[in-house]
C-alpha positions as CSV (number, residue, x, y, z in Angstrom):
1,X,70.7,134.4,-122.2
2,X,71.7,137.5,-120.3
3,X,69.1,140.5,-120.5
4,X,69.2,144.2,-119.3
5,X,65.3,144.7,-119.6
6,X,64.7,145.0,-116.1
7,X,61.5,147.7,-117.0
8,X,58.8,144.8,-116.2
9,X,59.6,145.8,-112.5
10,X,61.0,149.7,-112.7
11,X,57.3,151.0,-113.0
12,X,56.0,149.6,-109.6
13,X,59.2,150.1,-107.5
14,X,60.4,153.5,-106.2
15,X,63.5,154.5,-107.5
16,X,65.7,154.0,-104.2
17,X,64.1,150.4,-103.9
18,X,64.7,149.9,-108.1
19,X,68.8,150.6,-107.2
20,X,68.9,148.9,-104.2
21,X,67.2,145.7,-106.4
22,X,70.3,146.4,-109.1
23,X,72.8,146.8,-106.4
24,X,72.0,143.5,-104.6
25,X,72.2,141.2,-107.3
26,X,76.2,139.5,-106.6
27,X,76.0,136.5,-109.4
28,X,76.0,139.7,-112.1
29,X,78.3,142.4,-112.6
30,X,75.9,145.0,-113.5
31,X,76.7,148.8,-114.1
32,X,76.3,152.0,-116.5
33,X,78.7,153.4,-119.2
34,X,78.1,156.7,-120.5
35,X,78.3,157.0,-124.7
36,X,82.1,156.7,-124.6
37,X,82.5,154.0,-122.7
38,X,83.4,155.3,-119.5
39,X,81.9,153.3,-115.9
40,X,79.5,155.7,-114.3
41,X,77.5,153.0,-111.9
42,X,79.3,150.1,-110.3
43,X,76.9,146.9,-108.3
44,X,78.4,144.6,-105.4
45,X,78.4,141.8,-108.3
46,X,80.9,143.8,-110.5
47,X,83.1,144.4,-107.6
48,X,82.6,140.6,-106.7
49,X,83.3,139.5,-110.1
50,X,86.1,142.0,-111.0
51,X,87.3,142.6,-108.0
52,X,87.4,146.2,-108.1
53,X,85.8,148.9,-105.7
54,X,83.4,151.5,-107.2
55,X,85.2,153.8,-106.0
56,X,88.3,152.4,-107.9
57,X,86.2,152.1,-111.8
58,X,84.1,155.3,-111.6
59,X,85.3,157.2,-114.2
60,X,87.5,154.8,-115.9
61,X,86.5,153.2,-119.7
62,X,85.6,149.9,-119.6
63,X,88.3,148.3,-121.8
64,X,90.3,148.2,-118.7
65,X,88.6,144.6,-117.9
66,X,89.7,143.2,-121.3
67,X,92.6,141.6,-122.1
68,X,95.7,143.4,-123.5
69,X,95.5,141.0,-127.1
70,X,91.8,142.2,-127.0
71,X,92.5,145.8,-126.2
72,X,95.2,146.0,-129.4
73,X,92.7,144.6,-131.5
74,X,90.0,147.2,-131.3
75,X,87.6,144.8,-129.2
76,X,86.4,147.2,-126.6
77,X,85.7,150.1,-129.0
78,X,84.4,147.9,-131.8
79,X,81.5,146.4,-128.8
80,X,80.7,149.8,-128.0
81,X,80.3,151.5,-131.9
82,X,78.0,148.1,-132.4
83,X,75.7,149.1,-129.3
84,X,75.1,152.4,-129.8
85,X,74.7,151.7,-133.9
86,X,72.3,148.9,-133.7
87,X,71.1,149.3,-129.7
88,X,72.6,146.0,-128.2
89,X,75.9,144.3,-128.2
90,X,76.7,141.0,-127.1
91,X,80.2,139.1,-126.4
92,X,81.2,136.0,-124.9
93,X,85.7,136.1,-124.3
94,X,88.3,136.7,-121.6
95,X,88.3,139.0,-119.3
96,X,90.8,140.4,-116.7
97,X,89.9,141.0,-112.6
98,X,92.0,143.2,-110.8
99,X,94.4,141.2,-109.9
100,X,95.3,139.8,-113.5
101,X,93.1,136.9,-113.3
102,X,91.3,135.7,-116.6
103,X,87.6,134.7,-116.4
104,X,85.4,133.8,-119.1
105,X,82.6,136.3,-119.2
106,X,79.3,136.5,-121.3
107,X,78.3,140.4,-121.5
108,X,75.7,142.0,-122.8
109,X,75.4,146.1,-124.0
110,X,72.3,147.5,-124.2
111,X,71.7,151.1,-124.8
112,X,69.7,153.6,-122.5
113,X,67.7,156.4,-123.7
114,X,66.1,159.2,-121.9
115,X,62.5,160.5,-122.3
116,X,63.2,162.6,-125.2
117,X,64.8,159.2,-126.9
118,X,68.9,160.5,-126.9
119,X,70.8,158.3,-125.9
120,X,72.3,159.1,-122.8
121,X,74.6,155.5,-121.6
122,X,74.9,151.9,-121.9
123,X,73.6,149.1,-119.7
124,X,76.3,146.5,-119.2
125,X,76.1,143.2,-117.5
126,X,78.7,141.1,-117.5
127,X,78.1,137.3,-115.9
128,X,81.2,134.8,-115.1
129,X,81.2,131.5,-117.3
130,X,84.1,129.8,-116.7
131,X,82.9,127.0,-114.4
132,X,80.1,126.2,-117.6
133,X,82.9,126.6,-120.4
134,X,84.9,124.3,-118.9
135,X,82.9,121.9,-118.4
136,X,81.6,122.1,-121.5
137,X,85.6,121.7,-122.6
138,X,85.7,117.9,-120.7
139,X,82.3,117.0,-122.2
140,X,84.3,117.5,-125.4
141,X,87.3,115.4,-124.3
142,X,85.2,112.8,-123.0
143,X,82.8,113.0,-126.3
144,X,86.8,112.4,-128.4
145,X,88.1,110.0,-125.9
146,X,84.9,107.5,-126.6
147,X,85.5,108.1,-129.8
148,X,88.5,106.4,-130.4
149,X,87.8,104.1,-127.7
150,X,85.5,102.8,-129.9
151,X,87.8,103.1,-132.8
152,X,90.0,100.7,-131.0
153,X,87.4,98.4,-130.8
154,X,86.2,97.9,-134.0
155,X,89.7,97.9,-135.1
156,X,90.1,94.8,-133.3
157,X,87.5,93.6,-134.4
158,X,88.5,94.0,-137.9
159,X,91.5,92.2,-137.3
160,X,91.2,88.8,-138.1
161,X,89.3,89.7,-141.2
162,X,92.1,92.0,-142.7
163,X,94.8,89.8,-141.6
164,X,93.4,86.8,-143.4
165,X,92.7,89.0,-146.6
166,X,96.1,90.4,-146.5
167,X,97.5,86.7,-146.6
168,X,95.5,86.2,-149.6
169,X,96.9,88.9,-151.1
170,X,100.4,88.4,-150.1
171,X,100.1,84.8,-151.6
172,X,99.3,85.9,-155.3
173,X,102.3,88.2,-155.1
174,X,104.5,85.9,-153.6
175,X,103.6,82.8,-155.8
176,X,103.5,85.1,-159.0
177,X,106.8,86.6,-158.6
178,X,108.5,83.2,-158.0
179,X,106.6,81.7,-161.3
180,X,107.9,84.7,-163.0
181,X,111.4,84.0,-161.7
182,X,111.1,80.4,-162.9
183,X,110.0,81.6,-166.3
184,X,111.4,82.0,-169.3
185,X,107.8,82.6,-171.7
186,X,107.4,86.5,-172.0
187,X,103.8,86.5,-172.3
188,X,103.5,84.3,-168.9
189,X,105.8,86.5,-167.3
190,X,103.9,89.5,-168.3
191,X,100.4,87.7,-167.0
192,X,102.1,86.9,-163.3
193,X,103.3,90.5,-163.3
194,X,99.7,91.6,-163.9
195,X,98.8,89.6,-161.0
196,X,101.5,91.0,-158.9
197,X,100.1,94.2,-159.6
198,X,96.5,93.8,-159.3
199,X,96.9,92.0,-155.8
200,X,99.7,95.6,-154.9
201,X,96.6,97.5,-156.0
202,X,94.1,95.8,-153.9
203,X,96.3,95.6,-151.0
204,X,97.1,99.9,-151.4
205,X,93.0,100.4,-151.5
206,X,92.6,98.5,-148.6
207,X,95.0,100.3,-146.8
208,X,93.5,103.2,-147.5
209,X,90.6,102.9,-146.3
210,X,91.8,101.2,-142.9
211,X,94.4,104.3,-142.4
212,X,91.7,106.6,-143.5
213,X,89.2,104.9,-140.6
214,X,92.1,104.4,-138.2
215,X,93.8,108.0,-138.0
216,X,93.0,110.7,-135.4
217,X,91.6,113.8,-136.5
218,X,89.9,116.4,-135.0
219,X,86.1,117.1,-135.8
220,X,86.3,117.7,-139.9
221,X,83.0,118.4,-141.0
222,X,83.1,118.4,-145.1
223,X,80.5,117.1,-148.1
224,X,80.4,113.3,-148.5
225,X,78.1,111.6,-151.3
226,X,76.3,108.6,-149.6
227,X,77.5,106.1,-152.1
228,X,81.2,106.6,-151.4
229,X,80.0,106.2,-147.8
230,X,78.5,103.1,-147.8
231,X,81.2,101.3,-150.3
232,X,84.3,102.3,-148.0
233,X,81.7,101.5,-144.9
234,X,81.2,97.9,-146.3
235,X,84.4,97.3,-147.5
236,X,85.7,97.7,-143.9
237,X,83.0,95.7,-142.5
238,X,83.5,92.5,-144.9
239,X,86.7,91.5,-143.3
240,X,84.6,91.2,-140.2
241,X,81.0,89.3,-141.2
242,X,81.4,85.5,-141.4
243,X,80.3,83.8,-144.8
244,X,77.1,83.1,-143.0
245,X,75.6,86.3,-143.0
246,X,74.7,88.3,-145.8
247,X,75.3,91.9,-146.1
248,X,72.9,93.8,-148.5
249,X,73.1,97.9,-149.4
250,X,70.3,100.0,-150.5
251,X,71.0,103.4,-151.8
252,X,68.4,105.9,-153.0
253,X,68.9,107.7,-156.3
254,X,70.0,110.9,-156.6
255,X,70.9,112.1,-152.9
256,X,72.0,115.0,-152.3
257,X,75.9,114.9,-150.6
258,X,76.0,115.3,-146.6
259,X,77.5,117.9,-145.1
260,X,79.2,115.6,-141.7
261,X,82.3,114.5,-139.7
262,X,83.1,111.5,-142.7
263,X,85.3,109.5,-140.0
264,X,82.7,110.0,-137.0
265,X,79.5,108.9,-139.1
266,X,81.9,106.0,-140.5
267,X,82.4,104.7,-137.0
268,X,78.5,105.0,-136.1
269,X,77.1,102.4,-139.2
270,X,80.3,100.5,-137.9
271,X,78.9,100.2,-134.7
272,X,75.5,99.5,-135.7
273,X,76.6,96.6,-138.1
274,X,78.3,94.8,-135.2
275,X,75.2,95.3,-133.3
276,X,73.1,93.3,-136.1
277,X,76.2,91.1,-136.6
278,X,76.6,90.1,-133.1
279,X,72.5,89.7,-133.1
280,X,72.0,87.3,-136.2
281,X,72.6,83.6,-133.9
282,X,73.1,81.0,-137.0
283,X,72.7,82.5,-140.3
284,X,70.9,85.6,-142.0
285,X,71.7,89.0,-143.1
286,X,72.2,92.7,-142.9
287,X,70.5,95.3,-144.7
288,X,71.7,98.7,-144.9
289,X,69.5,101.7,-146.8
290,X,69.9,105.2,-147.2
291,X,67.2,107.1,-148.1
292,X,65.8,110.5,-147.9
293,X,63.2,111.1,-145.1
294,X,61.2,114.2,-143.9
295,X,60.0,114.7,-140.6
296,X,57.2,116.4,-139.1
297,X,57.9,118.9,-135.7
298,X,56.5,116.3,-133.6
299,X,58.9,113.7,-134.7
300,X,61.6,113.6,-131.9
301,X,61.1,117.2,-131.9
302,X,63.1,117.2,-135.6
303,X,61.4,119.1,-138.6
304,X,62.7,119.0,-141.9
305,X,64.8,117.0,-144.5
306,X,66.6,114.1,-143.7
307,X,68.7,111.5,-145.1
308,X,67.8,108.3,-143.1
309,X,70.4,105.2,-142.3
310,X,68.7,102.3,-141.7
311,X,70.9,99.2,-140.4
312,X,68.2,96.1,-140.4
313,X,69.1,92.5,-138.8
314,X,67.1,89.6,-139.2
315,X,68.3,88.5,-135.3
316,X,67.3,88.2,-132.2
317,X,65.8,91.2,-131.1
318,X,66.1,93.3,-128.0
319,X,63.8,92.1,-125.3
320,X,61.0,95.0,-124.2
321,X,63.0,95.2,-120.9
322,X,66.7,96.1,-121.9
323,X,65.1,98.5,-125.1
324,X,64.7,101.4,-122.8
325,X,68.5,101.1,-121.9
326,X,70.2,100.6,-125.0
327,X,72.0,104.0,-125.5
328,X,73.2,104.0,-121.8
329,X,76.7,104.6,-121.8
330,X,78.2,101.0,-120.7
331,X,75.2,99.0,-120.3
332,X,75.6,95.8,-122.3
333,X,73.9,92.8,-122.3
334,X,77.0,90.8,-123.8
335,X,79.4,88.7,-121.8
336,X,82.6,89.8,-119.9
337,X,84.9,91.1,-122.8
338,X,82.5,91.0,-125.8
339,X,81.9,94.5,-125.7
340,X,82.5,97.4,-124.2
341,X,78.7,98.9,-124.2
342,X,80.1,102.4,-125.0
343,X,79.2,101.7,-129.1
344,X,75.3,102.8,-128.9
345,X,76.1,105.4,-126.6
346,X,78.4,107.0,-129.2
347,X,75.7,106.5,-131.7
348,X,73.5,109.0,-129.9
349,X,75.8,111.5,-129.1
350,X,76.8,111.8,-132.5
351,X,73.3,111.8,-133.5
352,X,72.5,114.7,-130.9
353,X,75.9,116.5,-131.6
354,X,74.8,116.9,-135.4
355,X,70.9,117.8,-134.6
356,X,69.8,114.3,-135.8
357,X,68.6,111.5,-134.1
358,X,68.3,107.6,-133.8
359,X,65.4,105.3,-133.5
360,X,65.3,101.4,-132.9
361,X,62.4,99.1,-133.6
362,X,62.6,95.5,-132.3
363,X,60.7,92.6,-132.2
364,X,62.0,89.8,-130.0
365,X,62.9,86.7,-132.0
366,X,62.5,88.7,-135.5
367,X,64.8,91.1,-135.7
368,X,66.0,95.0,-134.9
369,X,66.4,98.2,-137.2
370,X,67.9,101.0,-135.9
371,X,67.3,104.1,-138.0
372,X,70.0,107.4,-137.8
373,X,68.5,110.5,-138.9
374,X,70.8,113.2,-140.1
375,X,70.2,116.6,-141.4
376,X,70.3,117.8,-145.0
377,X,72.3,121.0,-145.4
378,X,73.6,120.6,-148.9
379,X,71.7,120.7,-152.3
380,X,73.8,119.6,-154.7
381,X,73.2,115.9,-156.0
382,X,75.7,113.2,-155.1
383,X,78.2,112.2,-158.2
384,X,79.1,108.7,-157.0
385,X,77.8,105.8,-158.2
């Protein structure tokens, strides 16, 4: 956070020595406006950053370093009524050097009184961004582009399982319609038809929800009850647990709807029910629970309401010695092309990017649950059943 109390120091320092300080500093543009916004102090960082001489700005108001779309908009004067009404201004936008170069600047404006308390100027310090903005841009990228790498995994995954239940379905359509055509009883005929149309139905739901799961989309945060969650979750996931292992669901009464990215938290219990999938050796099964949960501040530093996924397995268990490294980005203990070890990675970063958290607890040769904390912003209760 940028600051213009530089007072903690003023008192001890002679004047000369206090500007000398001011001027010296290069990674800050700092420098004084008078009540109308006009540059009446100019430091070697402001003519580093800006690229203008003092000698060049004296005089001048400061909208000339904002952009021309900024300038028509009112931005400038709008900053400068909000300092001197409420006695500090902040910004974060473009801004324009002298030789038409953009940077992305954070600024502060903080007013200066004299002894008698008038105002008499504004501090201004201005500090160049860009490098940390964009960088902050390609975490994003990467953050979208793991995203639907993992998409495309688990879509594979749930190939085979929606392939054989689209046969099924294709089969009662198929073999009704050609009864029907063979047909002459009304009543029969109407019965395939029904069939024709349940398995059409079927089919259209399941579609649904795979195109919903499958299409890109850019963060869309909106209210979600947990129920509907958890029945398009596990209606996905079915096509891709073999008969031997049991998936059970556990939903708490009366939660409240979740304010998240649907398609995002989607592809995190996704993940984590391959995880116990992939875990569970012969046969067992899967529990997942939504509950409420509240945290105390010393709980991985979160306070406050929750609602709490928990996705339990009856497997294996992670060994003491790989548990430390599970949310690594591409550490994976499965073989060559089982996995790409980027699923538990995305499960934290989603956790961290919506000011949750995850937990795992495993016991080697008993079995794993891994717990996904999210925070409760809405209050109204959840209307699905």
């Amino acid at each position: 956070m940028l600051s213009t109390d530089l007072s903690a120091v003023a008192p001890t320092m002679p004047a000369d020595h206090y500007e000398r300080l001011v001027h010296a500093v290069v990674d800050y543009a700092i420098y004084m406006l008078d009540p109308q916004g006009r540059v009446v102090s100019w430091n070697s960082g402001a003519q580093r950053i800006k690229g203008y001489g003092s000698d060049e700005v004296i005089g001048r108001h400061f909208s000339l370093f904002f952009t021309e779309q900024d300038c028509a908009q009112g931005r400038p004067a709008m900053l400068l009524n909000q300092a001197l009404q409420q006695g500090v201004a902040q910004d974060e936008g473009w801004r324009v050097r002298k030789d038409g170069s953009r940077f992305w600047a954070l600024t502060v404006l903080d007013i200066v009184r004299d002894d008698g308390g008038q105002v008499i100027g504004l501090a201004k310090v201005t500090r160049d961004i860009t490098d940390r903005r964009e960088s902050g841009l390609q975490l994003d990228a990467m953050r979208a582009q793991l995203f639907q790498a993992q998409k495309l995994e688990a879509l594979g995954q749930l190939t085979g399982g929606l392939a054989h239940d689209f046969n099924n379905l294709l089969t009662i359509i198929l073999g009704s319609a050609r009864l029907a055509r063979a047909s002459t009883d009304h009543a029969r005929i109407d019965t395939l038809l029904g069939h024709i149309v349940d398995a059409g139905q079927r089919g259209a739901q399941l579609t649904h929800v795979l195109l919903s799961f499958a299409r890109h989309r850019q963060l869309n945060v909106a209210p979600i009850a947990p129920a509907e969650l958890i029945a398009s979750t596990c209606s996905l996931i079915s096509h891709a647990l073999p008969d031997r292992i049991e998936l059970r669901t556990e939903i708490e009464d009366d939660l409240p709807q979740l304010e998240v990215d649907v398609g995002q938290l989607q592809m995190v219990l996704l993940n984590l029910l391959f995880n116990a999938r992939d875990a569970i050796v012969e046969g067992g099964h899967i529990a997942l629970r939504v509950r409420r949960a509240v945290l105390p501040a010393q709980s991985n530093a979160l306070q406050g309401e929750f609602l709490r996924f928990d996705v339990e397995d009856d497997g294996s268990g992670i060994p003491v010695e790989v548990l430390p490294r599970i949310f690594e980005p591409f550490f994976t203990t499965k073989a060559f092309g089982k996995g790409t070890g980027l699923g538990l990675s995305q499960v934290y970063g989603f956790a961290q990017q919506s000011n949750g958290a995850v937990d795992v607890a495993s016991i080697p040769g008993e079995g794993t649950v891994m717990s996904l904390y999210l925070p409760l912003t809405a209050t109204l209760p959840s209307q699905a059943s």
